[in-house]
C-alpha positions, 0 to 999 in steps of 0.5 A, spaced: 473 518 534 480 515 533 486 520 534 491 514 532 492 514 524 497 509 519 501 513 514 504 508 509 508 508 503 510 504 497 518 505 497 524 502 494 522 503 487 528 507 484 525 514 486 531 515 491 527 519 496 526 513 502 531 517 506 526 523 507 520 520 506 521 513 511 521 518 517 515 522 515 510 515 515 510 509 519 509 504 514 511 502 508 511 497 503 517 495 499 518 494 492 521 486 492 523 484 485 516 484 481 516 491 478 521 494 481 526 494 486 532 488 487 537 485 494 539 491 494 535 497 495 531 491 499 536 492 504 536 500 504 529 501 505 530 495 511 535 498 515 532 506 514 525 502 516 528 499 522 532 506 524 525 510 524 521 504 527 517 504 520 513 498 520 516 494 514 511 491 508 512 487 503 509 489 495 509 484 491 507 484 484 506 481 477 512 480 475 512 486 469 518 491 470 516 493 463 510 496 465 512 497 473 507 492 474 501 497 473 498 492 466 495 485 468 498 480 466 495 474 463 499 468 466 498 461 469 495 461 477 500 456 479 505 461 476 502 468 479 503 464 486 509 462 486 511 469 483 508 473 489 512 467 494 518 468 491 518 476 491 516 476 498 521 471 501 527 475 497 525 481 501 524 476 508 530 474 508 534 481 507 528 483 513 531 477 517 538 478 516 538 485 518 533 482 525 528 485 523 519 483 522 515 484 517 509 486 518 504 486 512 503 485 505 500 489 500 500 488 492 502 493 488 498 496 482 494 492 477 495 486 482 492 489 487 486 493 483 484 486 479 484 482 485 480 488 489 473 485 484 477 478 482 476 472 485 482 468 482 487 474 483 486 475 490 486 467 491 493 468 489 495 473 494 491 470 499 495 462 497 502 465 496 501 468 504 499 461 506 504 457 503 508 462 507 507 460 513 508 466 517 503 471 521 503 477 518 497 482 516 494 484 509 493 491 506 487 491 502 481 495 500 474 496 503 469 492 501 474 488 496 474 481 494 481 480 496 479 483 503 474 479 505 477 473 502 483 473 506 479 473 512 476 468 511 483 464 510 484 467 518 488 472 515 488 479 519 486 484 514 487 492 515 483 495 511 486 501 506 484 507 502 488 512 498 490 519 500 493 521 494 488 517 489 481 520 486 475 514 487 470 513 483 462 511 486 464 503 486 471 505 491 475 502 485 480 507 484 480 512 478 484 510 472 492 512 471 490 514 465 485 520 467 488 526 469 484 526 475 486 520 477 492 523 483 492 528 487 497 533 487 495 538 491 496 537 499 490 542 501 485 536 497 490 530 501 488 533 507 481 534 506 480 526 503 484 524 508 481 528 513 473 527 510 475 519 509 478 518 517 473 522 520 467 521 517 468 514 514 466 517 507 470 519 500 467 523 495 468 521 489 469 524 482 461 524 480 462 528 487 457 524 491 459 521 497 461 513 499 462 509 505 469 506 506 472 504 512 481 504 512 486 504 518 492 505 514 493 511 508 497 511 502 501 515 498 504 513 493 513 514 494 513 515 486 509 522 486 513 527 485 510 531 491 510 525 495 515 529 501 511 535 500 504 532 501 505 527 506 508 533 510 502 537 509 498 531 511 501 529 517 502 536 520 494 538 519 493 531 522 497 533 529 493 539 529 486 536 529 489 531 535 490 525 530 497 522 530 501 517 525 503 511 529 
């Protein structure tokens, strides 16, 4: 078994608590302009990343502060991929400034469900990462369309799963609006991590098992025991000789 397990985070997302989570994860996905976040709180999730050698994602979405970019926004191709370019270029550019890289690119919610099962929302992520031009990996779903279109346009995908999330039977993620949909207690992120890493299986909330594969594991910055689980999570981890790098 691999003993080496990827915990990200999505952060600069007006929660304020990057400066105790950052140290706790060893990557993170940072909210650039299109449902939360702007230059400034860029540049303070950069510089504590870079202080803790966290790698450094971007988490483009549709543009949507209102709803914190958790609707799907109905509007034109041409224009969602500019969007996306646009909110990943702001962020490259604080990246640069303060000399470090950015190592991935992960959409933020409805943006990354939709193009998980829809062909022309993932071609939008996958064309604002080309017209970039610059190698940097994709974290998406197993089995999902976005994944396996971005392979197929050469980009490096690692694969990700949802530590803190409930699963339905087809791997798409139980909806916000049920109240199983996040996982608040550290014992059960353990045990979902732990089942999915090891085992490559999630149960799901029918309580049947379903394969999934993920290198990388999220929890999520704005859950309010966002600190305490991931504390939880990685001590267990350590303890059964897996560590987060």
């Amino acid at each position: 078994m691999q003993n080496i397990i990827d915990i990200n985070a999505d952060v600069g997302e007006g929660i304020n608590n990057e400066a105790q989570l950052i140290p706790l994860v060893s990557s993170c996905n940072i909210a650039c302009g299109g449902h939360a976040g702007d230059k400034e709180t860029m540049q303070t999730v950069v510089k504590l990343a870079k202080q803790h050698h966290v790698k450094i994602g971007a988490h483009p979405s549709y543009p949507d502060k209102e709803n914190f970019g958790r609707v799907i926004v109905d509007m034109p191709f041409n224009d969602l991929v500019a969007s996306l370019k646009n909110q990943i270029e702001i962020l490259l550019k604080v990246v640069k400034a303060e000399d470090a890289a950015l190592h991935h690119i992960k959409p933020h919610g409805a943006l990354y469900n939709y193009a998980a099962i829809n062909t022309e929302a993932a071609t939008a992520v996958v064309e604002a990462m080309k017209q970039l031009s610059i190698a940097v990996k994709l974290y998406a779903p197993y089995k999902s369309v976005l994944a396996d279109l971005a392979i197929k346009n050469n980009i490096e995908v690692v694969l990700e799963a949802f530590a803190d999330r409930n699963y339905n039977p087809d791997l798409t993620l139980v909806s916000r609006n049920q109240e199983n949909a996040v996982i608040k207690d550290e014992k059960l992120v353990f045990n979902h991590v732990y089942k999915m890493f090891t085992q490559q299986k999630v149960l799901t909330i029918k309580n049947t098992e379903t394969l999934i594969k993920a290198q990388t594991f999220c929890v999520h910055g704005d859950n309010p025991k966002a600190i305490q689980l991931i504390k939880y999570l990685t001590t267990q981890l350590k303890s059964k000789g897996i560590f987060i790098s």
